[in-house]
DOFIZA-208551 format. One line per 10 residues: number of its first residue (from 1); for each residue y, x, z of C-alpha. Coordinates in Angstrom, 1 decimal, always signed. Each point is the difference from the previous one (the first is absolute). Last residue first. Example, Ala and Ser with C-alpha at 12.3 -4.5 7.8 and 13.67 -1.06 7.14 Angstrom:
BEGIN
2 = -1.1/+13.7/+7.1; -3.4/-1.4/+0.7 .
% end
This chain:
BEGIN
250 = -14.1/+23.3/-19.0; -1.8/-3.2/-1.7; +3.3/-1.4/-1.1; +0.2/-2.8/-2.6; -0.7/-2.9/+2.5; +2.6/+1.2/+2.7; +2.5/-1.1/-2.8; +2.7/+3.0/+0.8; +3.5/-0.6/+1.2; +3.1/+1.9/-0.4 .
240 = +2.0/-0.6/+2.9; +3.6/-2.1/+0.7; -0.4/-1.2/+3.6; +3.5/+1.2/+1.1; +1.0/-1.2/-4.2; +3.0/-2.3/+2.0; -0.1/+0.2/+3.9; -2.6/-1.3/+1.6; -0.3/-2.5/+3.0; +1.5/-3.4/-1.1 .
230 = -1.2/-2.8/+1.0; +1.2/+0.6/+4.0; -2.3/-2.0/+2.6; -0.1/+2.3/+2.2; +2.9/+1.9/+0.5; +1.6/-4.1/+0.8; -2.7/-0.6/+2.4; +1.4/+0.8/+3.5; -1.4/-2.4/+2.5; -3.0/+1.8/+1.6 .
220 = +1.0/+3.8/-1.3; -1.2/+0.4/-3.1; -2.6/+2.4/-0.9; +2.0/+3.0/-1.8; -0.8/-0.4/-3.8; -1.1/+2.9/-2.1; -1.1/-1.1/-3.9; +4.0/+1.3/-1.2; -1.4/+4.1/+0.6; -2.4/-0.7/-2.1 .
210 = +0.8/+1.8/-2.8; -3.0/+0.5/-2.8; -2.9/+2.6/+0.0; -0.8/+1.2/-3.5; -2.3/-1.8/-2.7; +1.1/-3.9/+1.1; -3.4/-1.6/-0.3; -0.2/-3.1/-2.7; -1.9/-3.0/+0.4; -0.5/-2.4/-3.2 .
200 = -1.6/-3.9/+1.0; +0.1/-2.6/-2.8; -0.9/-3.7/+0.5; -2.4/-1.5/-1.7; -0.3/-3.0/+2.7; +2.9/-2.2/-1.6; +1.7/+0.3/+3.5; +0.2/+4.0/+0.0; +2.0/+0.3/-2.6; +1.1/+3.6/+0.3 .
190 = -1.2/+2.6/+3.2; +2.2/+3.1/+0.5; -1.5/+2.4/+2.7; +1.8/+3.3/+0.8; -0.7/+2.7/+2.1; +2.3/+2.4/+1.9; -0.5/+3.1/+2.0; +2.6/+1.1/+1.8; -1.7/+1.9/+3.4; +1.0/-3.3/+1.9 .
180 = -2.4/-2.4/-1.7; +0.9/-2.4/-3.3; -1.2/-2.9/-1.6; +2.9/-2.0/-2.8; -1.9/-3.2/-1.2; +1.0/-2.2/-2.7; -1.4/-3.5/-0.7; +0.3/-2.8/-2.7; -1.0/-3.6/-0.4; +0.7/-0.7/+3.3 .
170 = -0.8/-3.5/+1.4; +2.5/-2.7/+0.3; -2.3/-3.1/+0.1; +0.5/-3.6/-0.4; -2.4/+0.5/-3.3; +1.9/+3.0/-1.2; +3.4/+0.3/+1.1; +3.0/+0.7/-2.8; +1.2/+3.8/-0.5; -3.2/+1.9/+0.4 .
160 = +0.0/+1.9/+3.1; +0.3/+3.7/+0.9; -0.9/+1.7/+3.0; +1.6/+3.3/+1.1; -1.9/+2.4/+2.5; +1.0/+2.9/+2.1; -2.6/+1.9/+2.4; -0.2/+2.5/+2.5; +3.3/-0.3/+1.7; -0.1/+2.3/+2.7 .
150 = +0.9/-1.4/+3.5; +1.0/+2.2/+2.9; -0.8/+0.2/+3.7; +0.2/+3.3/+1.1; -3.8/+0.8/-0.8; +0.2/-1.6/-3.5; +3.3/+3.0/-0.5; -2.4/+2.9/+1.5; -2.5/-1.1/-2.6; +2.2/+0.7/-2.5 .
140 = +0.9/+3.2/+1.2; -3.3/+1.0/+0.8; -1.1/-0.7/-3.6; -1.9/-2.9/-1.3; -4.0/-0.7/+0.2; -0.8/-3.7/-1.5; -0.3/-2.8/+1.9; +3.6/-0.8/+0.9; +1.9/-1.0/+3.1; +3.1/-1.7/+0.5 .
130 = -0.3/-1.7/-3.1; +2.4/-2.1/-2.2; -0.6/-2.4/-2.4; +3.0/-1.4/-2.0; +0.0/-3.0/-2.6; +1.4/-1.4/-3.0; -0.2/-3.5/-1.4; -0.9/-2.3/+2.6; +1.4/-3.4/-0.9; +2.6/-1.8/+1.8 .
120 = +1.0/-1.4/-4.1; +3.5/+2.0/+0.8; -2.3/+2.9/+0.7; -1.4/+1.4/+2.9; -0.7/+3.4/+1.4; -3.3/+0.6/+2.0; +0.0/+3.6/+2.5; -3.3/+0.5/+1.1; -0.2/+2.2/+3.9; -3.0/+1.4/+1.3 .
110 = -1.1/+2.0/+2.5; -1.1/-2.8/+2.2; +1.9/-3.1/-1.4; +3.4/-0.8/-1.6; +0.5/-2.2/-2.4; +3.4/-0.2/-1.6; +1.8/-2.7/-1.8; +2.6/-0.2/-3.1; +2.9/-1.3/-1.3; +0.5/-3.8/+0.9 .
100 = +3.2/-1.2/-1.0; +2.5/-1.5/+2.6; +2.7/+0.2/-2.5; +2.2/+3.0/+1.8; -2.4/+0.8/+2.6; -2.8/+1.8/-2.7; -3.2/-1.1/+2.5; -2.4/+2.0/+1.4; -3.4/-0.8/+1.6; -1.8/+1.9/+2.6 .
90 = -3.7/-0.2/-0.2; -2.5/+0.7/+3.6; -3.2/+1.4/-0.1; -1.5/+1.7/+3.5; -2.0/+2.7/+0.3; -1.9/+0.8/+3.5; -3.7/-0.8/-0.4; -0.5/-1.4/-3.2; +2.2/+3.2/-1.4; -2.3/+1.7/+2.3 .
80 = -3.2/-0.1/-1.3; +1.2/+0.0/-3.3; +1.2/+3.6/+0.9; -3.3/+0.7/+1.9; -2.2/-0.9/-3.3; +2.3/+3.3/-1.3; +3.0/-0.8/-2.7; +2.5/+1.7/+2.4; -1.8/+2.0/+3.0; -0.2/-1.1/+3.4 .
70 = +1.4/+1.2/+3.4; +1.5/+3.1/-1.5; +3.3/-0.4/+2.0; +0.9/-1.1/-4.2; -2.0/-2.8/+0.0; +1.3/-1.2/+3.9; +3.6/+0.2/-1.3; -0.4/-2.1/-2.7; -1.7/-3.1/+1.7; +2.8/+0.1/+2.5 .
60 = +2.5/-0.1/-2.5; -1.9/-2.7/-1.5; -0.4/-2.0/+3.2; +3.4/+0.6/+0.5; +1.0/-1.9/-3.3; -2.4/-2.8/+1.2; +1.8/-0.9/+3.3; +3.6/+0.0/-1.6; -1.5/-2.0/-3.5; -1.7/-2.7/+2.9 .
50 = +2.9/-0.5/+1.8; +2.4/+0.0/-3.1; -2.2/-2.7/-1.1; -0.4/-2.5/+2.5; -2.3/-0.5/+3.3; -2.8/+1.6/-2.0; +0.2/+3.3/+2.6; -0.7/-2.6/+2.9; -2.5/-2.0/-1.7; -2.1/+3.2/-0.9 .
40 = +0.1/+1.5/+3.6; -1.0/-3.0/+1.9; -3.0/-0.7/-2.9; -0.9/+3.5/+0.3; +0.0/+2.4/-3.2; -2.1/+0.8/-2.8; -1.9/-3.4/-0.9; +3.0/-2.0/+0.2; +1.3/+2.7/-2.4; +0.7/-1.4/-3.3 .
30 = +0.3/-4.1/+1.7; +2.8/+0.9/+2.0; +1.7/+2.0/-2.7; -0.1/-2.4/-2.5; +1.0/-3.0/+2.9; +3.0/+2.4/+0.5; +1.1/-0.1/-3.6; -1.0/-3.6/-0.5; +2.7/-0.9/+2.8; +2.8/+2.1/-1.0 .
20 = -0.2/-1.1/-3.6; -2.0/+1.5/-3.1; +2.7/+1.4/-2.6; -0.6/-1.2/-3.7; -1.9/+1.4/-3.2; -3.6/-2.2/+0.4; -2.1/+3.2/-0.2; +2.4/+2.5/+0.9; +0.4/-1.9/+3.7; +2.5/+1.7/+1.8 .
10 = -0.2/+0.6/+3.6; +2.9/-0.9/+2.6; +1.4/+2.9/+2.2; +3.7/+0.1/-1.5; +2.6/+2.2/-1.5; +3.4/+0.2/-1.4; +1.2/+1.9/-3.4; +3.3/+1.3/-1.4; -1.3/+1.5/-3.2; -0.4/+3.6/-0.4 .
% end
């Protein structure tokens, strides 16, 4: 993996650049000036780093109280909460040898999204990860969320057209890779979306796939590099026949 460094400051994916110091802590400030204190708020927002420390234990925090049984993911108290305790915060990473943006990370609640950039600072893949999910799992899996893990739930690729359209680099093209800790897979391609006949096929992988490679430890507070790694799977590790879910009634 690339030699990378790290900072607090958000990226903005809608105008493709890195949002300074001061506009990252007025975002913050502004998000949750009805959530927190004034004295508490300003003191957090005093810079970045500050703020990212305060938020990541928030999270943990956050985490620990769902699975003490305290609320249940995906229940009205779980949105409850996130407004009550949950904090975002984005790290940024840079490739140190040409000062290159890579990719950020927002992390919130029991969530994490992953947003890698190209040499145009678009987003053109993406990581979700979950330290819950809403669908039953086995006690093994579940033992995993309940120590703190993340599973990546969701991989998609976004494709653009090779000029921008009206000022405008939207996708024309979209893949998406969904998957839950007992292996099952489902795929979503989706072609020219922009000329508004777009083409959507979604496939179902017929056995359970390897997903081993969708565990991530949650960081420790300054230790990204696990994190943000591109590459998870090894070659043909997510190799499965696949089904068109729309020709299958059994």
């Amino acid at each position: 993996m690339r030699k990378l460094s790290y900072i607090y400051q958000n990226w903005s994916r809608e105008y493709y650049k890195l949002k300074s110091e001061e506009d990252t802590c007025w975002y913050y400030r502004n998000f949750y000036k009805s959530d927190m204190p004034k004295k508490v708020l300003a003191e957090k927002t005093v810079d970045v780093e500050t703020w990212a420390k305060y938020a990541y234990g928030m999270n943990r925090e956050f985490m620990n109280s769902m699975w003490a049984g305290e609320f249940s993911f995906c229940s009205k108290e779980f949105n409850e909460k996130v407004d009550a305790i949950a904090r975002a915060f984005n790290v940024t990473a840079f490739i140190d040898i040409i000062d290159q943006p890579y990719a950020y990370i927002r992390f919130g609640g029991a969530f994490a999204t992953l947003f890698f950039l190209d040499e145009y600072k678009r987003v053109y893949m993406q990581y979700t990860f979950q330290n819950a999910v809403s669908f039953d799992t086995s006690e093994l899996n579940k033992e995993r969320f309940k120590r703190g893990d993340l599973f990546l739930v969701e991989l998609e690729i976004f494709k653009y057209p090779e000029e921008m359209i009206d000022g405008d680099w939207k996708n024309k093209d979209y893949i998406s890779y969904a998957f839950n800790p007992d292996g099952y897979l489902e795929v979503t391609k989706m072609y020219d979306i922009r000329s508004g006949n777009g083409i959507e096929e979604k496939y179902v992988a017929e056995s359970p796939v390897n997903v081993e490679s969708n565990w991530e430890p949650y960081p420790t507070f300054g230790d990204w590099d696990s994190i943000f790694r591109m590459k998870r799977w090894a070659e043909g590790e997510l190799a499965a026949g696949f089904k068109n879910p729309m020709d299958y009634t059994k």
